[in-house]
Biopython code that builds the backbone (N, CA, C, O; Angstrom):
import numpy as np
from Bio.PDB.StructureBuilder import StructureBuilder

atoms = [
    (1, "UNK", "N", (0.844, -1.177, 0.000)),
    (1, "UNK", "CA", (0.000, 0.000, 0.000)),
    (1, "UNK", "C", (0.888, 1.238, 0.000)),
    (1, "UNK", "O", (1.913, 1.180, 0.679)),
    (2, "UNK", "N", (0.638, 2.274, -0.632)),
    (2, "UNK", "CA", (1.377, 3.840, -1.123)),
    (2, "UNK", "C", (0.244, 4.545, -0.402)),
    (2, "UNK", "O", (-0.953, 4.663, -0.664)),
    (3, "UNK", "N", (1.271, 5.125, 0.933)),
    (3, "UNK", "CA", (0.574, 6.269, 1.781)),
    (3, "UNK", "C", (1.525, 7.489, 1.444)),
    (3, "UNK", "O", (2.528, 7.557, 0.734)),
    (4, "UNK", "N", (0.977, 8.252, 2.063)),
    (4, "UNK", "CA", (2.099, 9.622, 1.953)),
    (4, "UNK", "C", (2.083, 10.109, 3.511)),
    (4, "UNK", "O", (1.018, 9.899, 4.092)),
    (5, "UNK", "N", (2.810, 10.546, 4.038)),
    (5, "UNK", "CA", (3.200, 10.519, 5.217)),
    (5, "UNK", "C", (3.153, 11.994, 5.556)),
    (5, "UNK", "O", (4.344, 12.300, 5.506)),
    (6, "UNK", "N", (2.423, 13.176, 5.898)),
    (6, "UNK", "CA", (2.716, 14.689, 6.013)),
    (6, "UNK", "C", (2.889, 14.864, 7.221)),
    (6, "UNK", "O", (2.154, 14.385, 8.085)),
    (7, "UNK", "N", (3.941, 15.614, 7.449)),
    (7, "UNK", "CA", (4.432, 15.682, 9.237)),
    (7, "UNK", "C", (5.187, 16.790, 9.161)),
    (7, "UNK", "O", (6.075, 17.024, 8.341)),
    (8, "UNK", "N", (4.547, 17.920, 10.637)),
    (8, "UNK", "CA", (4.687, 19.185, 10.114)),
    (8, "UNK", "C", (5.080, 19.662, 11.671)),
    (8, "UNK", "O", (4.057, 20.124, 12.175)),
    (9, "UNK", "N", (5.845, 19.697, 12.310)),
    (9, "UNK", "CA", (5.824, 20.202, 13.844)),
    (9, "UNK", "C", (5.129, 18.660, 14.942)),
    (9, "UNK", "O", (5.484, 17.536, 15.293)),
    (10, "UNK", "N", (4.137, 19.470, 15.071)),
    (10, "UNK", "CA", (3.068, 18.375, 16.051)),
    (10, "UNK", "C", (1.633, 17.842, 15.608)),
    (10, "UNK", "O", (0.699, 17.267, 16.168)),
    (11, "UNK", "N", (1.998, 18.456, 13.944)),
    (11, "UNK", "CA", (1.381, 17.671, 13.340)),
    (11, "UNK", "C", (1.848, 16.721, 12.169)),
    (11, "UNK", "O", (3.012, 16.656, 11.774)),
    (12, "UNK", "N", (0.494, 15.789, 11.525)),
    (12, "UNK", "CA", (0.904, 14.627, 11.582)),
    (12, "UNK", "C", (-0.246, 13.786, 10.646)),
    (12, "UNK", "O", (-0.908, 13.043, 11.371)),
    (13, "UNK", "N", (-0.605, 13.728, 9.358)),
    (13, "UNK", "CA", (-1.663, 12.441, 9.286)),
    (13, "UNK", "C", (-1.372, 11.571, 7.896)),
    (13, "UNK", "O", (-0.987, 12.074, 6.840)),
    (14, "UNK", "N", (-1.543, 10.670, 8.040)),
    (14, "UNK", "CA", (-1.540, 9.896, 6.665)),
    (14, "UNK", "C", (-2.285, 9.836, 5.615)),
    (14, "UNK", "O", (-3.475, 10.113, 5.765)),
    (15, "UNK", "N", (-1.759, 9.435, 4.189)),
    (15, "UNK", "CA", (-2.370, 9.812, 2.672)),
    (15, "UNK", "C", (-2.357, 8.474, 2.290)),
    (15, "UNK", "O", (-1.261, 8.126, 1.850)),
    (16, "UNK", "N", (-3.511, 7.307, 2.320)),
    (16, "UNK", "CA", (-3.172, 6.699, 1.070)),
    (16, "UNK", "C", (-3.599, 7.332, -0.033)),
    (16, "UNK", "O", (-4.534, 8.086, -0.300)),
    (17, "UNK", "N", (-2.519, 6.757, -0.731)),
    (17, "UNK", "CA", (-2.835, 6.730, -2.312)),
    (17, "UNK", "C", (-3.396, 5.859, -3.360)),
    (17, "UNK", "O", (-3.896, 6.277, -4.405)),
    (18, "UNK", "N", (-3.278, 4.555, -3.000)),
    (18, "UNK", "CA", (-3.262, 3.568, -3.684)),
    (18, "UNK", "C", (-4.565, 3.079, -3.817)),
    (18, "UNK", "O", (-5.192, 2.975, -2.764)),
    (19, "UNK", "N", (-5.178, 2.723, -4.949)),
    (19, "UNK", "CA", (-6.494, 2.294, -5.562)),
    (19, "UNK", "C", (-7.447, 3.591, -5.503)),
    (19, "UNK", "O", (-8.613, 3.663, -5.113)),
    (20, "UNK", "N", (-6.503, 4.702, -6.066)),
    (20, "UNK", "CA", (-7.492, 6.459, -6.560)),
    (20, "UNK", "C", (-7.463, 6.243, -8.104)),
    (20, "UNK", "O", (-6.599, 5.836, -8.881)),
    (21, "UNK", "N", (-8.702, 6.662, -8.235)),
    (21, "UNK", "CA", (-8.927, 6.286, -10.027)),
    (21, "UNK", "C", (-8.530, 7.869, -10.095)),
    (21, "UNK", "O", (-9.524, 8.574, -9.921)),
    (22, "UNK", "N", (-7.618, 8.422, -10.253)),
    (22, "UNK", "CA", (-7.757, 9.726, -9.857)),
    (22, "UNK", "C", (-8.991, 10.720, -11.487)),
    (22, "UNK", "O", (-9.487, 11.846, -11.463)),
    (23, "UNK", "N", (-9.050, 9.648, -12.612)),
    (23, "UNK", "CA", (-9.665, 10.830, -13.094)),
    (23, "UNK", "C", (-11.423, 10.943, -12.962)),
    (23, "UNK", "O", (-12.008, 11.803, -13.621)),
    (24, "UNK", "N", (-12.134, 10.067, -12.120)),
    (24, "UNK", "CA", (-12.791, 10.524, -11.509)),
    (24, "UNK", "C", (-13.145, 11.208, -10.335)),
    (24, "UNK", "O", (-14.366, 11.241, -10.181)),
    (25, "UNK", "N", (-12.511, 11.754, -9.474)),
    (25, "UNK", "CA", (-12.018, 12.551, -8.792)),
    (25, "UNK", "C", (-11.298, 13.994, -9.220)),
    (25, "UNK", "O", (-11.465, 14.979, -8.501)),
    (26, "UNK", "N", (-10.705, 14.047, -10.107)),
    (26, "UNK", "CA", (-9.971, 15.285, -10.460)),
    (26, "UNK", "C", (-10.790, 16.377, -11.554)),
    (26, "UNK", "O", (-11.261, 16.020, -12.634)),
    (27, "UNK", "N", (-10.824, 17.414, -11.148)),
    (27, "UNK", "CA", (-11.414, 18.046, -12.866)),
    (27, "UNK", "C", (-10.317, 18.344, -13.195)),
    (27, "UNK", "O", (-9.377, 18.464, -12.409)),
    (28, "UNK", "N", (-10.257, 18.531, -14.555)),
    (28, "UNK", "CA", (-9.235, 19.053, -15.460)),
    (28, "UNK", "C", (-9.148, 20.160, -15.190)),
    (28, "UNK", "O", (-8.067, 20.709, -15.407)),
    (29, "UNK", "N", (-10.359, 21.003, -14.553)),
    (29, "UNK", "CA", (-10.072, 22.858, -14.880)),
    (29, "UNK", "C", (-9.340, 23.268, -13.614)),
    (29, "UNK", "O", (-9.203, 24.460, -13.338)),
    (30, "UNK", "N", (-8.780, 22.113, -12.695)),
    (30, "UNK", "CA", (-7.531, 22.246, -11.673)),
    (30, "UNK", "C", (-6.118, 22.296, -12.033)),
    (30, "UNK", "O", (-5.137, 22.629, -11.367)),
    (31, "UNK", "N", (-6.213, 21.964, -13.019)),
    (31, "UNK", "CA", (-4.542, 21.445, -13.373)),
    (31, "UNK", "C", (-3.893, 22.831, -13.537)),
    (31, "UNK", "O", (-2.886, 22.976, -12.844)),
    (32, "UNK", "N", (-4.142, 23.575, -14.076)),
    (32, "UNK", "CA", (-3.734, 24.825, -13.992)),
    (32, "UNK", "C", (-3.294, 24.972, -12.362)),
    (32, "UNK", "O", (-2.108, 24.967, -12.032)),
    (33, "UNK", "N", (-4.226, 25.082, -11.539)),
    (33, "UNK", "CA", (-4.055, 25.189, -10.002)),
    (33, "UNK", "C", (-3.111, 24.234, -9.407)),
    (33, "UNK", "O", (-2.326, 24.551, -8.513)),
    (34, "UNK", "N", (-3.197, 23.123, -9.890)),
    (34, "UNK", "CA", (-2.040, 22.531, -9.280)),
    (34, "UNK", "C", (-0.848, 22.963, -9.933)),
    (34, "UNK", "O", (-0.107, 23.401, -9.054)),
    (35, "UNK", "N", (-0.459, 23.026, -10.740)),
    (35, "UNK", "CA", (0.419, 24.481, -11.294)),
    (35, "UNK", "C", (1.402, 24.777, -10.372)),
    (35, "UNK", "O", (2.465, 24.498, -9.818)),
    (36, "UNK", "N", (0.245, 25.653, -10.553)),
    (36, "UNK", "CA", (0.670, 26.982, -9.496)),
    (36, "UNK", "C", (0.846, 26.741, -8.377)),
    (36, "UNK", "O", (1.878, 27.238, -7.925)),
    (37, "UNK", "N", (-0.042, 25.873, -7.352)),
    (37, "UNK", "CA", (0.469, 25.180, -6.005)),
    (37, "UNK", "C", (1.692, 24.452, -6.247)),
    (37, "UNK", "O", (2.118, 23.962, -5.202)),
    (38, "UNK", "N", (2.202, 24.278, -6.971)),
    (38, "UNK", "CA", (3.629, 22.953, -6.954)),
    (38, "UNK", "C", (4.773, 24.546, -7.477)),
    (38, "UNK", "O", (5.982, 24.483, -7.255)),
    (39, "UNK", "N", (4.242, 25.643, -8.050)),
    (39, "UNK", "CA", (5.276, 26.386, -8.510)),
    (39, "UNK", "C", (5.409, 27.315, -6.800)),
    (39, "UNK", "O", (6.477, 27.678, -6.308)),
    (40, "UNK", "N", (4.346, 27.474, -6.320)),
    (40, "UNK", "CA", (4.127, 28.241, -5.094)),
    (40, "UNK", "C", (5.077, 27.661, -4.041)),
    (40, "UNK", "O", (5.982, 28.143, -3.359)),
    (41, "UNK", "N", (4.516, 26.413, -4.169)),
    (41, "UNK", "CA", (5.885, 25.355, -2.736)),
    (41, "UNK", "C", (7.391, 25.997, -2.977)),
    (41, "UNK", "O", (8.066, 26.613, -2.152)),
    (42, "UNK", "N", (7.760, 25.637, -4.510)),
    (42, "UNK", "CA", (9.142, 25.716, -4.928)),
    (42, "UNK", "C", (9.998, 27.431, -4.555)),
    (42, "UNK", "O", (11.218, 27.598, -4.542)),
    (43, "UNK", "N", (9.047, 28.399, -4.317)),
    (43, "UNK", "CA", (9.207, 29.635, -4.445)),
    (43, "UNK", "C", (9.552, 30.103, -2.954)),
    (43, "UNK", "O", (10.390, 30.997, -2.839)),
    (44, "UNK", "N", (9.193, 29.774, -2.251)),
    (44, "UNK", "CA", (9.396, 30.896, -1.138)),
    (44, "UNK", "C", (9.080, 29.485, 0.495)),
    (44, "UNK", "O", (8.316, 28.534, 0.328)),
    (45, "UNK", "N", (9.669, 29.660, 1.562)),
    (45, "UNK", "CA", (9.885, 28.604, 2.317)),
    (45, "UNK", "C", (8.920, 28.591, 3.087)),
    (45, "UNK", "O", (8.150, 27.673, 3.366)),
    (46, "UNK", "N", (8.998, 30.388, 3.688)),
    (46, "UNK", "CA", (7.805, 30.541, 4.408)),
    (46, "UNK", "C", (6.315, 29.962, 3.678)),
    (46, "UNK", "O", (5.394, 29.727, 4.460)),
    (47, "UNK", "N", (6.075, 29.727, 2.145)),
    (47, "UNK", "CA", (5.054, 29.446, 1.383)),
    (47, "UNK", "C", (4.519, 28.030, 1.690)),
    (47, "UNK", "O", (3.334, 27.751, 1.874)),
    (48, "UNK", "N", (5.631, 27.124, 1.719)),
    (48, "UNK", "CA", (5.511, 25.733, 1.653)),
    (48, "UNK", "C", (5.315, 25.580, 3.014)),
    (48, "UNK", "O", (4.489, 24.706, 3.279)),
    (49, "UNK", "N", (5.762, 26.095, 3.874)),
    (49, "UNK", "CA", (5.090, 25.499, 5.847)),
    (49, "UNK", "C", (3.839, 25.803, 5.184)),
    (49, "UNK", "O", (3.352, 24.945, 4.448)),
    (50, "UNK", "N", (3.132, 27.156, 5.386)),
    (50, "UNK", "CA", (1.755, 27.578, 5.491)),
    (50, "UNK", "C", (0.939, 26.496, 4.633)),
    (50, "UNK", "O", (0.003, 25.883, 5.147)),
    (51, "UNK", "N", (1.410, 26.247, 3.042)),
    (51, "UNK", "CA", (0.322, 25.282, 2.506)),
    (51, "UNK", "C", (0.418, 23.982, 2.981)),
    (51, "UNK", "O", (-0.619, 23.332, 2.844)),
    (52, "UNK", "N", (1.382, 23.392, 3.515)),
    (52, "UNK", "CA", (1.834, 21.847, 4.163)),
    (52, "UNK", "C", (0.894, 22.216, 5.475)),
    (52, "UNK", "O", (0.213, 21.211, 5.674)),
    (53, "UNK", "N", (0.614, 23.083, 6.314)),
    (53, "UNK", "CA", (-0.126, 22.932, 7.479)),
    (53, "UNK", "C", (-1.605, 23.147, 7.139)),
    (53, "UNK", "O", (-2.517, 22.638, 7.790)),
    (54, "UNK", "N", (-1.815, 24.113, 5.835)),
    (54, "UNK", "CA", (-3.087, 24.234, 5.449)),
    (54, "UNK", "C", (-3.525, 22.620, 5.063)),
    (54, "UNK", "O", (-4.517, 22.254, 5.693)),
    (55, "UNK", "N", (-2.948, 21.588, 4.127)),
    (55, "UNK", "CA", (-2.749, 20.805, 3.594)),
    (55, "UNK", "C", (-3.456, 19.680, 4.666)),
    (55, "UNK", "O", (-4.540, 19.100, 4.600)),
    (56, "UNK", "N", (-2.505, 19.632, 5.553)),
    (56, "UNK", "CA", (-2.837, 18.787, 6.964)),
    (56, "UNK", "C", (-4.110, 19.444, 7.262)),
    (56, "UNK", "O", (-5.051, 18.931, 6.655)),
    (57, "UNK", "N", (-4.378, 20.308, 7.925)),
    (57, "UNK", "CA", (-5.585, 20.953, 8.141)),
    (57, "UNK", "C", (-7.081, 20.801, 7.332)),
    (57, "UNK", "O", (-8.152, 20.955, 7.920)),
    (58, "UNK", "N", (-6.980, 20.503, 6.026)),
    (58, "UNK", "CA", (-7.603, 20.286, 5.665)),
    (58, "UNK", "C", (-8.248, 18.913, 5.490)),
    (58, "UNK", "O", (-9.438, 18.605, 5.552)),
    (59, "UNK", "N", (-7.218, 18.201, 5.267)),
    (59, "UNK", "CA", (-7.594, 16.609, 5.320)),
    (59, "UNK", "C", (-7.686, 16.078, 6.862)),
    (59, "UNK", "O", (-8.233, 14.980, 6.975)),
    (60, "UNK", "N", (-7.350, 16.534, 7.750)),
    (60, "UNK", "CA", (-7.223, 15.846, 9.228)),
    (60, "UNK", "C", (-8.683, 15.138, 9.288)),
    (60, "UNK", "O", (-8.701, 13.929, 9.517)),
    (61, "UNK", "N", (-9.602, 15.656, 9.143)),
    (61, "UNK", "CA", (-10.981, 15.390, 9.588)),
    (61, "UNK", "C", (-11.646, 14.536, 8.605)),
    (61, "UNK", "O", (-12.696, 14.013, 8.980)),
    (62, "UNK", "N", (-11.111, 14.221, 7.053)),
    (62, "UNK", "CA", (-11.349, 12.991, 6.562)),
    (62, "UNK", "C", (-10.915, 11.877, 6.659)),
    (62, "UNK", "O", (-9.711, 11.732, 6.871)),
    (63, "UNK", "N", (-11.779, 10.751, 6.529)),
    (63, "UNK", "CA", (-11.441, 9.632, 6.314)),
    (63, "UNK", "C", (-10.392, 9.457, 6.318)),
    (63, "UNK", "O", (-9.960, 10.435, 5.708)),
    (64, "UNK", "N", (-9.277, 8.646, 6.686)),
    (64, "UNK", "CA", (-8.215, 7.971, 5.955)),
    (64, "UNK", "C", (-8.185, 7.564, 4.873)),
    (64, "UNK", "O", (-7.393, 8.133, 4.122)),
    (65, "UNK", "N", (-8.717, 6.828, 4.509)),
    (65, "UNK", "CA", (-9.010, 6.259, 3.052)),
    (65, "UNK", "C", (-9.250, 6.818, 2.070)),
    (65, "UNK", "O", (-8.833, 6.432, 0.978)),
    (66, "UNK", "N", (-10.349, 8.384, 2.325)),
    (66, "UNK", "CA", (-10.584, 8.689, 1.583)),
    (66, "UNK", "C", (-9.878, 10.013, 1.330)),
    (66, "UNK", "O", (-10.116, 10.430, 0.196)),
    (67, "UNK", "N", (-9.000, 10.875, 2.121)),
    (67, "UNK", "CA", (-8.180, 11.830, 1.945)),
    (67, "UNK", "C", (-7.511, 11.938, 0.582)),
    (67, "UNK", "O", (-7.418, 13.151, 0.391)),
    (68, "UNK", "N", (-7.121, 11.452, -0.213)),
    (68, "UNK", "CA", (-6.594, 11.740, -1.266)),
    (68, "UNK", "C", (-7.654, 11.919, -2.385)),
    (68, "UNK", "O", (-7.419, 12.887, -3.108)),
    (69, "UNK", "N", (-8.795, 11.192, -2.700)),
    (69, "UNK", "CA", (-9.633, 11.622, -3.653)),
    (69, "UNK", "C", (-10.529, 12.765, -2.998)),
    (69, "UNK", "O", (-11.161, 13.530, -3.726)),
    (70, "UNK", "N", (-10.564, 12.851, -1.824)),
    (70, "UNK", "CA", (-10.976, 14.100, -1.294)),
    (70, "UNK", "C", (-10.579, 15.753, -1.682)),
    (70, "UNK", "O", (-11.289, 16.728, -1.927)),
    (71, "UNK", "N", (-9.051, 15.554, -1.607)),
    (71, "UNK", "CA", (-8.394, 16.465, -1.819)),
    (71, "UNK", "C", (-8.650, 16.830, -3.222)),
    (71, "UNK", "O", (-9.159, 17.907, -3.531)),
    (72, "UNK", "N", (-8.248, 15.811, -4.183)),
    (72, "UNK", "CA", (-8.459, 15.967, -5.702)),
    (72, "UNK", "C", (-10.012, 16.354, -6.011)),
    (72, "UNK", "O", (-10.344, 17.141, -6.898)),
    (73, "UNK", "N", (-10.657, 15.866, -5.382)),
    (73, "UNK", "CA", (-12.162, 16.185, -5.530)),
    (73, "UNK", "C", (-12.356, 17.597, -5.319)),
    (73, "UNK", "O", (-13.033, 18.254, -6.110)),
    (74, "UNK", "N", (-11.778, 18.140, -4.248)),
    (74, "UNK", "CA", (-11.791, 19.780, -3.773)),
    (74, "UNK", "C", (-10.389, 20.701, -3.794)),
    (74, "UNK", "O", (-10.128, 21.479, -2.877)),
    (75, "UNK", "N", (-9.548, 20.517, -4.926)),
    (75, "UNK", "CA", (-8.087, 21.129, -5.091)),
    (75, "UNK", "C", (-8.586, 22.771, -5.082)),
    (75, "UNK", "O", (-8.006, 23.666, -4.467)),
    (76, "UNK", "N", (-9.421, 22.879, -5.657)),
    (76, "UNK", "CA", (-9.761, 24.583, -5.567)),
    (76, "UNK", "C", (-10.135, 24.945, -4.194)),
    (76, "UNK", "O", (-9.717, 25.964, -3.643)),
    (77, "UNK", "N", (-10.576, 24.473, -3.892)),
    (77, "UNK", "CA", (-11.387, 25.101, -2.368)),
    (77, "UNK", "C", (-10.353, 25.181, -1.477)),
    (77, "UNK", "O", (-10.318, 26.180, -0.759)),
    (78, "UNK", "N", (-8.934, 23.791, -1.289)),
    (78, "UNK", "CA", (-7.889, 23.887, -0.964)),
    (78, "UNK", "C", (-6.681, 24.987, -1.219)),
    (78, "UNK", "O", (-5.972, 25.619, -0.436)),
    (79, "UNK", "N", (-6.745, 24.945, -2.378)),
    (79, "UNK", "CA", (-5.782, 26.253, -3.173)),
    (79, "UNK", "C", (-6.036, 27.376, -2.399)),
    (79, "UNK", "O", (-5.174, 27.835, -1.649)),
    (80, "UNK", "N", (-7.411, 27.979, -2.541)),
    (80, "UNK", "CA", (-8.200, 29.404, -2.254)),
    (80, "UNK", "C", (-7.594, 29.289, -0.485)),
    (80, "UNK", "O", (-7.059, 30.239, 0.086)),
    (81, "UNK", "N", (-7.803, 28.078, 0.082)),
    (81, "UNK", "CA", (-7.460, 28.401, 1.863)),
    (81, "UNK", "C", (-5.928, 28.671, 2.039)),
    (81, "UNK", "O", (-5.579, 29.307, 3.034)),
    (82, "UNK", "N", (-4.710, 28.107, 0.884)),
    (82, "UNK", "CA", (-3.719, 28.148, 0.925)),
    (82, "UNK", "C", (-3.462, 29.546, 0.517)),
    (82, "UNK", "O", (-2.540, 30.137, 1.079)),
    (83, "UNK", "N", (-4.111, 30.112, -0.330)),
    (83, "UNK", "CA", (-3.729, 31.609, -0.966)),
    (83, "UNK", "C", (-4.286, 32.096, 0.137)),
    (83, "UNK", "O", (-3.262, 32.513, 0.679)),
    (84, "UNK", "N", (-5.445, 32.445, 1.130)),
    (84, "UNK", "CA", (-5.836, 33.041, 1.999)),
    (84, "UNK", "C", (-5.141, 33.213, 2.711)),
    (84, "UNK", "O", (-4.875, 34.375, 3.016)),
    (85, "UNK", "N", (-4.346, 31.864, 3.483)),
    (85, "UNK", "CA", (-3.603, 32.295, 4.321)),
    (85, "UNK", "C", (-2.006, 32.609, 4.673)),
    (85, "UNK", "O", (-1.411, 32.894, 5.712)),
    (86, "UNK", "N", (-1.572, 32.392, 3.140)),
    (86, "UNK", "CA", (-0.432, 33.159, 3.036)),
    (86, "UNK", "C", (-0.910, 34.397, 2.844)),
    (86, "UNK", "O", (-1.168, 34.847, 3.960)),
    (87, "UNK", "N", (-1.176, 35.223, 1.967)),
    (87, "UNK", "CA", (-1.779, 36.734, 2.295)),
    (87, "UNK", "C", (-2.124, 37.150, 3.453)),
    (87, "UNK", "O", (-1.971, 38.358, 3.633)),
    (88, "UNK", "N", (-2.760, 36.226, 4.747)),
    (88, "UNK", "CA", (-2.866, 36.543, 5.857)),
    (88, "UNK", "C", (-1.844, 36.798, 6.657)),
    (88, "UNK", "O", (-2.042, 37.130, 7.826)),
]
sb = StructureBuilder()
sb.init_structure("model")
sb.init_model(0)
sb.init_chain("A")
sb.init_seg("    ")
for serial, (resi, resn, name, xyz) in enumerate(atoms, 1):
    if name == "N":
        sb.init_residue(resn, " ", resi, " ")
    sb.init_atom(name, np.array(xyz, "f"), 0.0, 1.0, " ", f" {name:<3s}", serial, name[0])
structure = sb.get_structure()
């Protein structure tokens, strides 16, 4: 089984990955957004804590199982909390 492991201070939760059909789960009109979230990480340090804790934060309260098509299911709504709170 392929989990992903995010661990951030004192926080902490697991990603499987494995058996995501991801293209039912994903829209295409994200990919752009993931983009820009993967160009955003690479850019600035302070950038990548804030979306890695937004990241955690967001998935903590789903499923295990289902955290990863979750995420892909809602990459915008995620993005928008990550841009919020770096500007914050």
């Amino acid at each position: 089984m392929k989990t992903l492991y995010l661990v951030q201070e004192n926080l902490f939760i697991e990603v499987p990955i494995d058996n995501v059909t991801y293209e039912k789960h994903f829209h295409k009109s994200d990919i752009q957004l993931v983009k820009s979230y993967m160009e955003s990480i690479d850019s600035y340090k302070e950038e990548k804590f804030i979306y890695l804790k937004e990241l955690i934060d967001f998935l903590v309260n789903i499923n295990a199982a289902k955290r990863f098509q979750y995420l892909l299911s809602n990459f915008k709504e995620f993005y928008e909390r990550c841009n919020t709170s770096f500007e914050y």
